[in-house]
Steps between C-alpha positions, in 0.01 A plus 500: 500500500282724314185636611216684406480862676125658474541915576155605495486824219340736620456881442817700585517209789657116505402274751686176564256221476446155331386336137122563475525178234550111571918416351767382644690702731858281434675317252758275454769658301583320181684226380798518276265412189214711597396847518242670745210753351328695744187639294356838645183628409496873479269594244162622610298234217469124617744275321537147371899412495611224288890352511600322147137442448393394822226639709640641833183672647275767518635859663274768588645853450650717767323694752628719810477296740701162314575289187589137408794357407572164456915323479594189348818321406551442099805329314755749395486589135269698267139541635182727329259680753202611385132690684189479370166620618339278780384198441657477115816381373687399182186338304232773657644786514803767413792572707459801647907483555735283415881449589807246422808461723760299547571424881803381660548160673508573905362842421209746666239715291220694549233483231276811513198585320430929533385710262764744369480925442323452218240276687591211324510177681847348499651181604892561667729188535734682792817298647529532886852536573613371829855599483601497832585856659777602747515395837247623738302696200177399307326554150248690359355468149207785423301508206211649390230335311174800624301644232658877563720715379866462613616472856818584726619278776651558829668245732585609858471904333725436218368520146600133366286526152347852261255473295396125543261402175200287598647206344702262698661370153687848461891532575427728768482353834576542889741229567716563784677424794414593832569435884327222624221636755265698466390662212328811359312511143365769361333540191452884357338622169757549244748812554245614786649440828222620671210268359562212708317181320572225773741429730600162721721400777628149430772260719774371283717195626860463414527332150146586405431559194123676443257599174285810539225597256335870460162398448179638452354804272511884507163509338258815438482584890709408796776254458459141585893475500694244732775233545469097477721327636518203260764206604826506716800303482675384822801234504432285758719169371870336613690278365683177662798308412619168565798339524537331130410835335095470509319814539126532616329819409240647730212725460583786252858407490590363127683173432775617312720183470689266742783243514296209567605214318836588458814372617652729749858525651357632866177531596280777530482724787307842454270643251499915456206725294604749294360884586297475208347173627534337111834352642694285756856344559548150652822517656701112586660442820851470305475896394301450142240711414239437223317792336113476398250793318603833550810381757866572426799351563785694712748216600452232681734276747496197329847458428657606832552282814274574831555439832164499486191414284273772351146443660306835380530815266275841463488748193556875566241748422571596143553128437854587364704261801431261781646354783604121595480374872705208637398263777789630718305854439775610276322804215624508161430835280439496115403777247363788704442351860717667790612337751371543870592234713519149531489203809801344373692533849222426704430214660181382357194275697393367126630559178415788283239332230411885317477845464249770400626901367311818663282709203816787445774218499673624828459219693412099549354236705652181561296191626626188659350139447382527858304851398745720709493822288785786478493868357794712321475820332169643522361171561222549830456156704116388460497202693629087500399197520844418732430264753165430361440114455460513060352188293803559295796670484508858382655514138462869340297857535363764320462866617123633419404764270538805709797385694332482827433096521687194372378175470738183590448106317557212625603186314125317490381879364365674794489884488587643844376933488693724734394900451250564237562212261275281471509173238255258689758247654299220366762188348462426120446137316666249522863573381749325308824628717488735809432872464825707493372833475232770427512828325147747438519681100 
């Protein structure tokens, strides 16, 4: 989801705190035809905004201790944002800045209104990329929209950005990867170390993706310098598959396309994300695999005999292979994945129904239809539902973000959490075939 972050600016300090302003702290994320505008007001005079005419509200300028913002969903296409002085618009009054842009359907932007070094108010049409990062890391995106002179940034003591202008429409930006965890911000007057402006400690989840704004003013006398925190993005979707090909997207996970309503030679069995989380594979229990988004294809099984059918599948890391289970436990390797193990000589309580892949690809769960769970490679053992009585039958599982959780499906759509995952367990509507599988972007 993303959220709005409030980091109170204050002098040479940042203090984690909350919105000052009435908004909305969440949003749904947009449809395929739509676009979402998050409108931040930054500038220090009170605003009118108007979208394609309309009249979206009054917005007082920015002070230390908060400002407004305000997000809505638009269709994608070509829109025209204008700001006039409060309480005017197009028939009372002149723009006091005015922008065009054309937004992308299923897109994030920030809209910001600041004034830039010339003291100018502006109006910035700014995508948010949430381009997934590298397991077990996060994002941060740092601009700087304060009326001062430019500014260097530090993250955890390393310089990430020189001389950043006060205008958060400039090519120079902070946008880097870091470890999810904790993490230090700094904010320094340009090319002077030692003149510390503002600083923060902020937690950072796997995936995460985060905005930062330098706020504030240098002024005549002491600086009123700080950080705002303005909006984070955190995946929090699945997907699930059923057996004639349907897939039903989740949360923040995207519907990317499906094989419902097409005639199939075996059904489906599994359903695998991508590492970039704009993907997944649905994989049939006679070997086939089926590609949609960002997924690739690596070979499939579809034209060989089994002993036994294919129930499951997981991507490695770098999204360049994956893996097929069987229901006798037997692992099949394509692209990339290695090969660690398998249950195909043991004798087996339930059959194998799916499998999950650790974060650094060296190692795999594999889950039974009775929830018995079994590690190879790297793979730690969390937990299992074996011997617990289920609603339905176990049917596939996903490992969670940071590799220390997984979260197993049954057939009617209930989520069972072992380690840190954690997907709600609560079954979907009413479904047109049984659940086969689950996979989290």
């Amino acid at each position: 989801m993303r959220r709005g972050r409030g980091l109170g600016a204050v002098a040479g300090t940042l203090v984690l705190g909350t919105f000052g302003m009435a908004g909305p702290t969440s949003a749904a994320r947009p449809a395929a035809t739509e676009a979402s505008v998050f409108f931040v007001q930054m500038a220090p005079q009170d605003l009118e905004l108007y979208v394609d005419g309309a009249d979206i509200g009054g917005f007082p300028g920015r002070t230390q201790a908060n400002f407004q913002f305000f997000e809505t969903l638009v269709p994608a296409g070509t829109h025209n944002f204008q700001v006039f002085p409060a309480g005017t618009g197009p028939t009372s009054g002149t723009p006091v800045a005015t922008t065009t842009a054309t937004l992308g359907p299923g897109s994030d932007y920030t809209l910001v209104s600041y004034l830039d070094p010339s003291g100018t108010p502006q109006l910035g049409v700014l995508p948010f990329d949430t381009e997934a990062t590298a397991a077990g890391s996060a994002r941060l995106v740092i601009r700087n929209t304060a009326d001062s002179s430019p500014v260097d940034v530090y993250v955890n003591g390393t310089k990430v950005a020189s001389g950043l202008p006060d205008d958060p429409s400039a090519p120079v930006t902070a946008d880097i990867a870091v470890p999810a965890g904790t993490t230090a911000v700094q904010v320094t007057a340009g090319g002077d170390p030692t003149t510390v402006l503002a600083t923060q400690t902020l937690p950072l989840a796997p995936a995460e993706v985060a905005d930062l704004e330098v706020t504030g003013a240098a002024g005549s006398g002491a600086p009123s310098i700080g950080i705002q925190g303005l909006y984070e993005y955190l995946p929090t979707g699945y997907w699930e598959a059923t057996r004639d090909g349907g897939v039903y997207a989740e949360g923040t996970a995207p519907f990317l396309g499906s094989l419902g309503g097409r005639r199939l030679v075996s059904p489906v069995v599994g359903v695998t994300a991508t590492p970039s989380g704009r993907g997944y594979w649905l994989a049939a229990s006679d070997g086939g695999v089926f590609t949609f988004g960002d997924a690739g294809f690596f070979g499939s099984l579809g034209s060989i005999h089994l002993a036994a059918p294919i129930v499951g599948m997981a991507a490695s890391p770098d999204g360049a292979g994956y893996w097929l289970v069987a229901s006798d436990g037997g692992v099949f390797t394509f692209g990339d994945a290695g090969f660690f193990g398998s249950a195909g000589a043991e004798h087996l309580a339930a059959p194998v129904s799916g499998m999950a892949a650790t974060l650094d690809g060296g190692g795999y769960w594999l889950v039974a239809r009775d929830g018995g769970v079994f590690a190879y490679g790297d793979a730690d053992w969390l937990g299992s539902a074996g011997g617990l009585p289920l609603a339905a039958p176990v049917v596939g599982m996903s490992a969670s973000d940071d590799g220390h959780g997984y979260h197993l499906v049954g057939a009617d759509g209930g989520v069972l959490d072992y380690g840190n995952g954690s997907f709600g367990g609560v079954p979907g509507p009413a479904l047109t075939a049984p659940v086969v599988g689950v996979a989290a972007p």
